[in-house]
C-alpha positions in Angstrom: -25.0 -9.1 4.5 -24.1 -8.5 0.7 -20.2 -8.2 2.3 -20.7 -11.9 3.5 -22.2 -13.3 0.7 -19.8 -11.9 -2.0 -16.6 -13.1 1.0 -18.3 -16.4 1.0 -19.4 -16.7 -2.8 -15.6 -15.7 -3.6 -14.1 -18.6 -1.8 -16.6 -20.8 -3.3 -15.7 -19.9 -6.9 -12.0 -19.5 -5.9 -12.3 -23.1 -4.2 -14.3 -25.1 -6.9 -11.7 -23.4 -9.2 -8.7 -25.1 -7.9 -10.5 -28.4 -7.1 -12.0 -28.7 -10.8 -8.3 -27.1 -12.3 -10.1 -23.9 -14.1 -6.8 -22.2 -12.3 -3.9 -24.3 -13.5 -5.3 -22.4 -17.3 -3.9 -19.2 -17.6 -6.7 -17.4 -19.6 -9.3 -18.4 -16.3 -8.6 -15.5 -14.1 -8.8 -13.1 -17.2 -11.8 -14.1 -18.4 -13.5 -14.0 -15.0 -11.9 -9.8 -14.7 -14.3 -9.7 -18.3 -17.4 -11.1 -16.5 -17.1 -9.1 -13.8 -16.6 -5.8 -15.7 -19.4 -6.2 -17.8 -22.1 -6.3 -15.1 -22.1 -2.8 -15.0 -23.0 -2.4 -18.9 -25.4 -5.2 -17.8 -27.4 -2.9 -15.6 -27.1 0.3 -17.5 -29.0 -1.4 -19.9 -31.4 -2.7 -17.5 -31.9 0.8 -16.1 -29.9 3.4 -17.2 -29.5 6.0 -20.6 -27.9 5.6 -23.6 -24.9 7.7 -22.0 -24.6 6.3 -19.1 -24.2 2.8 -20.9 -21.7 4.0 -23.2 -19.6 5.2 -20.0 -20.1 1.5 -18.6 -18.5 0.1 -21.4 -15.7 2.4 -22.0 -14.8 1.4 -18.1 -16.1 -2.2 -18.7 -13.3 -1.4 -21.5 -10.3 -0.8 -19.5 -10.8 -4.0 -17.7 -11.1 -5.8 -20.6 -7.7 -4.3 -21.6 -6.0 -5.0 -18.4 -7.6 -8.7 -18.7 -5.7 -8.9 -22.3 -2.4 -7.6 -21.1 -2.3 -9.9 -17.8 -3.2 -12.6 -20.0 -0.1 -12.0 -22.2 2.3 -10.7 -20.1 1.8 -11.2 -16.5 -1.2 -12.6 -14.6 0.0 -9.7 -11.7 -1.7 -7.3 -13.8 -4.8 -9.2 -13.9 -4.8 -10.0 -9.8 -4.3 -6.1 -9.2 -7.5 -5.2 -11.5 -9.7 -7.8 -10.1 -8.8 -6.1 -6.6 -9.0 -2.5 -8.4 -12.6 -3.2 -9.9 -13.7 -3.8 -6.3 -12.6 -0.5 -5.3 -14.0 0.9 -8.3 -17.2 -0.6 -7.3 -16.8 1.1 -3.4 -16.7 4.3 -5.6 -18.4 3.9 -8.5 -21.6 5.8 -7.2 -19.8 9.1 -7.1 -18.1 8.8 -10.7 -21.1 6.9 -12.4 -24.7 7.6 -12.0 -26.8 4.2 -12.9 -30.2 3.6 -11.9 -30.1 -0.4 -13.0 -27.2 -1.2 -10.1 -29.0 -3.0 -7.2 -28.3 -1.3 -3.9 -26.9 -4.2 -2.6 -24.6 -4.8 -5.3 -21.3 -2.4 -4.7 -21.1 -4.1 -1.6 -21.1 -7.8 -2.6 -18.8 -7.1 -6.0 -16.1 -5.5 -3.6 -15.9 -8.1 -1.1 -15.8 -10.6 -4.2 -13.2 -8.9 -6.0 -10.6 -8.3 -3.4 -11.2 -12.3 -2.4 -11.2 -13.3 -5.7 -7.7 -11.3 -6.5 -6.4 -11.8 -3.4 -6.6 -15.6 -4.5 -5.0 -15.4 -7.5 -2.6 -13.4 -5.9 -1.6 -16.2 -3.3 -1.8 -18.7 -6.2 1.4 -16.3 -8.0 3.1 -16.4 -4.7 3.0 -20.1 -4.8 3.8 -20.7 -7.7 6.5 -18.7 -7.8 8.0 -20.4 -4.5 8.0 -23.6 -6.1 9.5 -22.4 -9.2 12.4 -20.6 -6.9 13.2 -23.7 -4.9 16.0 -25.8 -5.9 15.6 -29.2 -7.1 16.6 -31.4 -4.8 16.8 -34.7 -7.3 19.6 -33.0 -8.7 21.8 -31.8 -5.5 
């Protein structure tokens, strides 16, 4: 079920953020890659010890870095770490131990992620065809 709702809750996100125009600004998609890295710090302070938060936020960390550099250089980078932090959350059980992470939640956060990339990823590929097609005004 938490595969569903994180498939469903991504479109609606991905959807309202087209509709409203949060995606025609180019610091959106970063900022969401922030929010969804820091849940995990979230719940190791809910639940967890002083080390294991500290580990949260030095991986919390690297997405923040990849946010920053896809922001400034190419919004690529930020697509492929949203879809990356999903599969870090399909493995992040067996590299992290934190007692504050709902069961359900791995679940939900990868099926989110890999939408949610996978969206700005198809909003690069458009973008870029329309860029690449010849102006016809001018022909």
């Amino acid at each position: 079920m938490e595969y569903l709702i994180g498939l469903i809750l991504s479109l609606v996100v991905a959807g309202f953020a087209i509709i409203v125009g949060f995606d025609r600004e180019r610091s959106f998609y970063p900022t969401v890659l922030i929010v969804i890295a820091s849940y995990y710090v979230l719940f190791a302070v809910m639940g967890a010890s002083g080390r294991t938060l500290v580990i949260e936020i030095a991986a919390a960390s690297v997405f923040l870095l990849l946010a920053v550099l896809g922001f400034r250089k190419n919004l690529w980078l930020v697509s492929a770490a949203i879809v990356g932090h999903g599969l870090f959350d399909f493995v992040h059980h067996l590299l992290i131990e934190n007692p504050g992470v709902p069961r359900w939640w791995p679940g939900f956060c990868l099926a989110f992620d890999v939408i949610f990339g996978g969206s700005l990823a198809v909003h690069l590929m458009r973008r870029s065809k329309v860029s690449h097609e010849p102006d016809r005004r001018t022909a």
